[in-house]
Structures are given as structure tokens and as C-alpha cells.
N, CA, C and O atoms as a GROMACS GRO file, in nm:
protein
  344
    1UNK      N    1   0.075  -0.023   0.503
    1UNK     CA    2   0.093  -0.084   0.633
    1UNK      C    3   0.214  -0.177   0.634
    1UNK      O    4   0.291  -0.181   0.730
    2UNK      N    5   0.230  -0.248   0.528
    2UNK     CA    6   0.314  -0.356   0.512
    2UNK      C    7   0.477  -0.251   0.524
    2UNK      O    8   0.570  -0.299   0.587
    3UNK      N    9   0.488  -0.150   0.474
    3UNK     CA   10   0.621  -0.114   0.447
    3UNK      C   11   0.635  -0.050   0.583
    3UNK      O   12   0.751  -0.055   0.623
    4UNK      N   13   0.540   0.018   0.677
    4UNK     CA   14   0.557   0.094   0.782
    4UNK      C   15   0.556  -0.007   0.912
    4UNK      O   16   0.546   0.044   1.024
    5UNK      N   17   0.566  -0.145   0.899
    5UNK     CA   18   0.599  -0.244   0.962
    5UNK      C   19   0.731  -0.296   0.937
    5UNK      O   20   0.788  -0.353   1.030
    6UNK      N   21   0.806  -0.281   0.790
    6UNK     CA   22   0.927  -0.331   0.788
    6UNK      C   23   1.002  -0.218   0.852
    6UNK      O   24   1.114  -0.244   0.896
    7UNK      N   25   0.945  -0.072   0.864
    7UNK     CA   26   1.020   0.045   0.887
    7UNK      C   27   1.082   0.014   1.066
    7UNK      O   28   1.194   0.040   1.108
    8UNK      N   29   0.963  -0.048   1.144
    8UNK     CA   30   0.932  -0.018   1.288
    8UNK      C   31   1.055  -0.124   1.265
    8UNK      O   32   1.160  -0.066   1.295
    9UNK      N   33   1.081  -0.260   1.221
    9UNK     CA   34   1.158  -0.320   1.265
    9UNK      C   35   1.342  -0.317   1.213
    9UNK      O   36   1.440  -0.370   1.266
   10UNK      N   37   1.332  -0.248   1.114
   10UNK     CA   38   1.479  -0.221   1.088
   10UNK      C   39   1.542  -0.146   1.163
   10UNK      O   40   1.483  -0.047   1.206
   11UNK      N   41   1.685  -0.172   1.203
   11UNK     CA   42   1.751  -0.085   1.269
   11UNK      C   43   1.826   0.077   1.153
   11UNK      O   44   1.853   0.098   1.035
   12UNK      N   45   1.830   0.157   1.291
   12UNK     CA   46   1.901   0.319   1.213
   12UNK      C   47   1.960   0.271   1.068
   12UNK      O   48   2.041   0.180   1.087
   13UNK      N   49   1.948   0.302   0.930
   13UNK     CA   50   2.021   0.257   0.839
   13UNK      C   51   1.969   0.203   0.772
   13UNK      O   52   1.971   0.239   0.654
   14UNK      N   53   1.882   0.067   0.818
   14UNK     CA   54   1.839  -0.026   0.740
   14UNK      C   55   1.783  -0.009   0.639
   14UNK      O   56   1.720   0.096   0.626
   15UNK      N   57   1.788  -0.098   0.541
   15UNK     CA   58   1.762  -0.074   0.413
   15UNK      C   59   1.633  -0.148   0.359
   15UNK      O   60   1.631  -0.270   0.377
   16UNK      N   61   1.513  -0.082   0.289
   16UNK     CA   62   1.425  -0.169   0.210
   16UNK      C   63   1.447  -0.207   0.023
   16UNK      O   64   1.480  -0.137  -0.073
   17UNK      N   65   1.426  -0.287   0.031
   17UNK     CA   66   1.430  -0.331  -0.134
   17UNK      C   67   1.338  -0.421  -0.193
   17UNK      O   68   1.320  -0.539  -0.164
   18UNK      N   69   1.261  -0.327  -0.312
   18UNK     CA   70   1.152  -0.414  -0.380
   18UNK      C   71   1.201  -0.410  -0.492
   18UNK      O   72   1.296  -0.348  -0.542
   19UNK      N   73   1.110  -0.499  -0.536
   19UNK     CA   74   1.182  -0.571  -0.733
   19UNK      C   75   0.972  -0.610  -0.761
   19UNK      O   76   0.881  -0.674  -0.708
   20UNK      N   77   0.992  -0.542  -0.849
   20UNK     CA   78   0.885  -0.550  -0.889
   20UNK      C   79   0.855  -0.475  -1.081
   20UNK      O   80   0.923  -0.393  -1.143
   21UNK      N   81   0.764  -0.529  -1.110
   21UNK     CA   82   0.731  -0.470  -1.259
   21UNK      C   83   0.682  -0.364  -1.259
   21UNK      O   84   0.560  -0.379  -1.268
   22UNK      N   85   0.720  -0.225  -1.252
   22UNK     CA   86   0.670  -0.120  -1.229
   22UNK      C   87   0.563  -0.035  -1.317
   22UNK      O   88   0.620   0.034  -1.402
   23UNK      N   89   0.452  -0.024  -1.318
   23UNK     CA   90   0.368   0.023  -1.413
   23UNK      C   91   0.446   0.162  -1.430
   23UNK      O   92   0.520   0.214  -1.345
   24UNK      N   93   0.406   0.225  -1.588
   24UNK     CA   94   0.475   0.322  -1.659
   24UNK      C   95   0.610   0.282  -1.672
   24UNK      O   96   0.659   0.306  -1.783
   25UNK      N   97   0.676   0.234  -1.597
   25UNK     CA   98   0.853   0.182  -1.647
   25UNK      C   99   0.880   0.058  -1.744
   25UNK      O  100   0.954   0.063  -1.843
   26UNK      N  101   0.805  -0.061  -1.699
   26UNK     CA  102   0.843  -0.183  -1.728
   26UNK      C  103   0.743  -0.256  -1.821
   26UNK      O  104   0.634  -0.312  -1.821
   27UNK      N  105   0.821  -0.230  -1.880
   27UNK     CA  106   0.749  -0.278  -2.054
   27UNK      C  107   0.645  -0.410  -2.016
   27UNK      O  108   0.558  -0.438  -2.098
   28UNK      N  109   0.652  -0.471  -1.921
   28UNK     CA  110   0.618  -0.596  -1.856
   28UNK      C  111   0.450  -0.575  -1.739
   28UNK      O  112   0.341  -0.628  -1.724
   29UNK      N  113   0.515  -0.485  -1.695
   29UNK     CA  114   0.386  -0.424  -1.587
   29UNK      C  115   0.212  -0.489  -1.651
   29UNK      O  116   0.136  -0.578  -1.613
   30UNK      N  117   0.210  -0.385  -1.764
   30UNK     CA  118   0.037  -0.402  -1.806
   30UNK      C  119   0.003  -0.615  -1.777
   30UNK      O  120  -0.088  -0.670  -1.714
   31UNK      N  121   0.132  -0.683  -1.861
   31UNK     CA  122   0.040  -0.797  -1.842
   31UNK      C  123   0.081  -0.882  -1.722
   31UNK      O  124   0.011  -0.972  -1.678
   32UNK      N  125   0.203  -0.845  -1.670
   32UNK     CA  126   0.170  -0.904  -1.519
   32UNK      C  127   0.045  -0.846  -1.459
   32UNK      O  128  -0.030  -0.925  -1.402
   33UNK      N  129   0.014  -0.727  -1.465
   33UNK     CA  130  -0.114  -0.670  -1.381
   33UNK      C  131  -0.243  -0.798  -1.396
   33UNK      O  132  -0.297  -0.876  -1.317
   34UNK      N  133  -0.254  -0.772  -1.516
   34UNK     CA  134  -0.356  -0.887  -1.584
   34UNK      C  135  -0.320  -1.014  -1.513
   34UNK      O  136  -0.392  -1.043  -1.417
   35UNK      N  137  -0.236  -1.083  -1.538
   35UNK     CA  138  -0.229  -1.217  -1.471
   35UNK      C  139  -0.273  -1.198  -1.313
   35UNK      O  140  -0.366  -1.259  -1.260
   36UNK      N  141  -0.187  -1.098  -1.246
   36UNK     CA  142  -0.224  -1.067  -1.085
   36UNK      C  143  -0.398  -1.067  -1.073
   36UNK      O  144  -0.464  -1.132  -0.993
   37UNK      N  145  -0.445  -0.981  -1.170
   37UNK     CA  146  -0.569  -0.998  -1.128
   37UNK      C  147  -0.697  -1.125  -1.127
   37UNK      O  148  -0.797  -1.148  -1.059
   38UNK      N  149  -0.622  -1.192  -1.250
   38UNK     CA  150  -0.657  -1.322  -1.297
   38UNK      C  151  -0.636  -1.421  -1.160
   38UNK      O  152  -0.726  -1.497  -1.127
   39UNK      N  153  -0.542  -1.415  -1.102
   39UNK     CA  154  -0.525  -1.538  -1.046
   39UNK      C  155  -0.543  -1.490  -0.842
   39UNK      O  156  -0.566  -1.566  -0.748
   40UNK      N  157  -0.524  -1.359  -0.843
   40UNK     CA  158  -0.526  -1.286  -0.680
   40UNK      C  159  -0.689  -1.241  -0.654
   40UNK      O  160  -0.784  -1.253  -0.730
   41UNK      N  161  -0.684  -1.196  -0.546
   41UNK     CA  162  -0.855  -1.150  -0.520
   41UNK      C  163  -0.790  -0.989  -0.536
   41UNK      O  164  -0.865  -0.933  -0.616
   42UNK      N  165  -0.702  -0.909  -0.499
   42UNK     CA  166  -0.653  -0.795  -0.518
   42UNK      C  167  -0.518  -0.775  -0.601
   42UNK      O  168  -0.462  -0.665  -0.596
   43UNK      N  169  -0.472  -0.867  -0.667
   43UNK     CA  170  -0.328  -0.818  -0.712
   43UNK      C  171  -0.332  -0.738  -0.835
   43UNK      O  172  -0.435  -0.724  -0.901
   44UNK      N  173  -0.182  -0.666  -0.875
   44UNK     CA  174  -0.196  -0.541  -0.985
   44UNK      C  175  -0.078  -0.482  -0.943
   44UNK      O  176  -0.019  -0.478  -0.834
   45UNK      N  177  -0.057  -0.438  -1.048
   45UNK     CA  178   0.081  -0.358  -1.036
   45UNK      C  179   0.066  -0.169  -0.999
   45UNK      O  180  -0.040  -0.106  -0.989
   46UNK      N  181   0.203  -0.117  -0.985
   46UNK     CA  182   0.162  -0.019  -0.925
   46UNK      C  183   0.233   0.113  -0.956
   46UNK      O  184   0.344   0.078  -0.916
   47UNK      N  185   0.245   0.198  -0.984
   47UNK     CA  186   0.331   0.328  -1.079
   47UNK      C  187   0.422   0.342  -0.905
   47UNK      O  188   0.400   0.314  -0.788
   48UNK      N  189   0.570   0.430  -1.021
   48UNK     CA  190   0.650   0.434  -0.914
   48UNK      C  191   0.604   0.590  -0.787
   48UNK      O  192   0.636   0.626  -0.674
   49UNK      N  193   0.547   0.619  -0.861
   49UNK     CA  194   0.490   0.729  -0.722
   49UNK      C  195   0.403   0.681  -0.616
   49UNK      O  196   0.427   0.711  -0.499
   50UNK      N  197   0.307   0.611  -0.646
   50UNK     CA  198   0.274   0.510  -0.552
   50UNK      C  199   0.326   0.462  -0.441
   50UNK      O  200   0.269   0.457  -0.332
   51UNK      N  201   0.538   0.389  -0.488
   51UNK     CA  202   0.556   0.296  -0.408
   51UNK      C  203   0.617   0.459  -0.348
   51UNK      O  204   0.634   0.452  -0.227
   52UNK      N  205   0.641   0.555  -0.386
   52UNK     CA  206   0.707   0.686  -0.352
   52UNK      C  207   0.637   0.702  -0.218
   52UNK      O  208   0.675   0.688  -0.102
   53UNK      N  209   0.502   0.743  -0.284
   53UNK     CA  210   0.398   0.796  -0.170
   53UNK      C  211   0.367   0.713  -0.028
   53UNK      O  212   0.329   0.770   0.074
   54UNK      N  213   0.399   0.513  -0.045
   54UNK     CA  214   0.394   0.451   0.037
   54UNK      C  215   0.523   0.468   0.145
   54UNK      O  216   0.514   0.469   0.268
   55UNK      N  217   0.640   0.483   0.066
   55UNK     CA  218   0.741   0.435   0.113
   55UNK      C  219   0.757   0.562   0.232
   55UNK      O  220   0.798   0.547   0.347
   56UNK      N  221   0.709   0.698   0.165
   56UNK     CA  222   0.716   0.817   0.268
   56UNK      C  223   0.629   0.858   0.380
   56UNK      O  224   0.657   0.933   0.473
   57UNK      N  225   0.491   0.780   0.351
   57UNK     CA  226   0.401   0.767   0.484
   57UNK      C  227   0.470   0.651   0.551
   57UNK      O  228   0.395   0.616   0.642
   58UNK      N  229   0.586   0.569   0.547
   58UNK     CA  230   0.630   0.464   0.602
   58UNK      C  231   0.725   0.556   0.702
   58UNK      O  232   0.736   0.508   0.815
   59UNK      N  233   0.804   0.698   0.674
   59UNK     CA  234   0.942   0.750   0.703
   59UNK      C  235   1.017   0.690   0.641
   59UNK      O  236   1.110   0.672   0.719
   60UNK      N  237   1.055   0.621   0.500
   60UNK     CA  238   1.108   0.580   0.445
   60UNK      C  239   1.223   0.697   0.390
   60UNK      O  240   1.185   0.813   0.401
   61UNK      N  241   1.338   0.678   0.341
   61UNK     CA  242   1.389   0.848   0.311
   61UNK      C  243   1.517   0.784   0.166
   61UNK      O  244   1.549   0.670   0.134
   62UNK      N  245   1.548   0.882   0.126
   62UNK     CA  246   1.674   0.828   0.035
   62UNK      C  247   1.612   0.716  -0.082
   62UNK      O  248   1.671   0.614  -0.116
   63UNK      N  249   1.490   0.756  -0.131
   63UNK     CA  250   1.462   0.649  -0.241
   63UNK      C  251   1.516   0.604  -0.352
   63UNK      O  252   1.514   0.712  -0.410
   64UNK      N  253   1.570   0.521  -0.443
   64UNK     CA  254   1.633   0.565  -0.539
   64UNK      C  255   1.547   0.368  -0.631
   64UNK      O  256   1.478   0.273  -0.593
   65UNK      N  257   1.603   0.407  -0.732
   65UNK     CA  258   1.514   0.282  -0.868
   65UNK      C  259   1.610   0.237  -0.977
   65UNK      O  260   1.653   0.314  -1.064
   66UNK      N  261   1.641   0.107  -0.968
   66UNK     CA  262   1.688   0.062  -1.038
   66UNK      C  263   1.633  -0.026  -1.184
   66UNK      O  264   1.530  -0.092  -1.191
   67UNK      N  265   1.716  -0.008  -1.278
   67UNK     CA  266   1.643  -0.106  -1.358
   67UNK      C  267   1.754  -0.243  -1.383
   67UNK      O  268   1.874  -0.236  -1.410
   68UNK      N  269   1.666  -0.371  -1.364
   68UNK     CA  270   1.702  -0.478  -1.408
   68UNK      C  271   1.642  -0.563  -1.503
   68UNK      O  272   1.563  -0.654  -1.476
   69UNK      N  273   1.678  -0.533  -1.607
   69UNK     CA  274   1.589  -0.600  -1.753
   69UNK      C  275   1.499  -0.579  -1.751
   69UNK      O  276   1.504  -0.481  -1.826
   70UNK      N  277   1.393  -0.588  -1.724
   70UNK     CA  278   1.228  -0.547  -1.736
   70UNK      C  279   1.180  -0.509  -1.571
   70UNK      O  280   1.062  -0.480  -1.558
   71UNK      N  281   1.233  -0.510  -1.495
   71UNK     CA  282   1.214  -0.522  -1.355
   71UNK      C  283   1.275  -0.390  -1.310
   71UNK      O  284   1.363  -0.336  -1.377
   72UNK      N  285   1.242  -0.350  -1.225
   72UNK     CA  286   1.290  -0.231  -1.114
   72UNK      C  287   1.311  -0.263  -0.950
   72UNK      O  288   1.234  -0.303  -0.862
   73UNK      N  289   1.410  -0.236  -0.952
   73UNK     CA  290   1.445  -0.242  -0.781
   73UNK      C  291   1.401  -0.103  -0.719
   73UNK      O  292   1.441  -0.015  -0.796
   74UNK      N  293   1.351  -0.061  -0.635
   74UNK     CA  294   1.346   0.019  -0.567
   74UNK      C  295   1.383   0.025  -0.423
   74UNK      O  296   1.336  -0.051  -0.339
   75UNK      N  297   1.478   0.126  -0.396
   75UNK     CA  298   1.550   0.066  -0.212
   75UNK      C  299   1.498   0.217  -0.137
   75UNK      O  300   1.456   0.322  -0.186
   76UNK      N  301   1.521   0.178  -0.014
   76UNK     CA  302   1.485   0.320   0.051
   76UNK      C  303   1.542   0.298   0.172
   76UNK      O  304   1.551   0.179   0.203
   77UNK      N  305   1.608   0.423   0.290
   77UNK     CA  306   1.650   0.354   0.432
   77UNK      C  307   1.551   0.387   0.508
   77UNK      O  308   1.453   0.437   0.453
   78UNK      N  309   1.549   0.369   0.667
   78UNK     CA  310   1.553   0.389   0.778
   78UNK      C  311   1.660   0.548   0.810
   78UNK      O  312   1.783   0.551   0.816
   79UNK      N  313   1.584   0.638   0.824
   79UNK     CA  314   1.781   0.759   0.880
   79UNK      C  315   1.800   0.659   1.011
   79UNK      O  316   1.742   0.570   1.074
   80UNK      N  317   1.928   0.739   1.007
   80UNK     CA  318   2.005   0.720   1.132
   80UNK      C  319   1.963   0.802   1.222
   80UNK      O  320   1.935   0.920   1.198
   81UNK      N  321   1.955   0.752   1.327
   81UNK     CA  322   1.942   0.838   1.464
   81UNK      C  323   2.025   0.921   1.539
   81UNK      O  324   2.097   0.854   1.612
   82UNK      N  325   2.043   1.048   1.551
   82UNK     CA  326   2.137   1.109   1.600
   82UNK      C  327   2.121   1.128   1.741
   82UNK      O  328   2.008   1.170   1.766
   83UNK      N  329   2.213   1.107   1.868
   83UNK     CA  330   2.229   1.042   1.968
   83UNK      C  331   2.306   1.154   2.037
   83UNK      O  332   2.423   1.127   2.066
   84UNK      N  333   2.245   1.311   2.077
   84UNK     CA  334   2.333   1.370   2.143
   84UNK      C  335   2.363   1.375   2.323
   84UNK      O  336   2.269   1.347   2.397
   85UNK      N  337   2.511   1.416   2.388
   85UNK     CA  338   2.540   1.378   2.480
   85UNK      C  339   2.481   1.532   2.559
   85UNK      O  340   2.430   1.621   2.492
   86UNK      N  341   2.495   1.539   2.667
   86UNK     CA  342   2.440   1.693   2.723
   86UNK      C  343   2.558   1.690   2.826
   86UNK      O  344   2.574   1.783   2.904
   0.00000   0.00000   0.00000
């Protein structure tokens, strides 16, 4: 819900970007999960097909994953709208 709300409000283009400890990537994931759950009523980390599968029930398109030291960026756009004249 959360990502298909940033979708409604970005304009043609716009871009999403998460940074997060990605379970299966980030050597880091398993014990942030642990702490999240320790200290949240729901928190936990989340494999990158997940944010895949969210980001595409969002219309999210163009996904791509970065790594930053133990961390992963993941970005995705908004398409552009094509605007024909008659």
C-alpha cells in the first residue's frame, strides 16, 4: 500500500528509492531482522523479490539494486505518459 501511494503521487518519471538491508544480499539483514522484531510490533527484513513483487503491484517499472557496503538501494520509476494529438 505504502509504495502504491508514493506511485499515485509522483509525477510521469518519478523516481522511488529504498536503502534497506536486504535479506539474502546483505550480510547484515538476519540481525537487523532480529533487532526489528525485538523492538517493532511487525518489523523484519525482506528478500529482494518481495520488494520486486511490491514495487510491480505498485506499476512500479525499470527496477534496478544497488549495493552500498552492506546496504542495497533499490530505485524504480513511474513511466512516462504518452500524450497523443488526433
Amino acid at each position: 500500500m505504502l509504495f502504491k501511494r508514493v506511485h499515485n503521487v509522483l509525477g510521469p518519471g518519478g523516481r522511488i528509492a529504498i536503502m534497506d538491508f536486504v535479506r539474502g544480499i546483505s550480510p547484515r539483514a538476519e540481525l537487523f531482522g532480529v533487532n526489528m522484531l525485538v523492538n517493532t510490533k511487525t518489523g523484519g527484513t525482506w528478500t529482494l523479490q518481495q520488494y520486486t513483487d511490491w514495487l510491480n503491484q505498485a506499476s512500479f517499472t525499470g527496477m534496478e539494486t544497488y549495493t552500498l557496503g552492506d546496504r542495497q538501494v533499490i530505485t524504480a520509476h513511474r513511466e512516462y505518459q504518452q500524450i497523443f494529438a488526433n
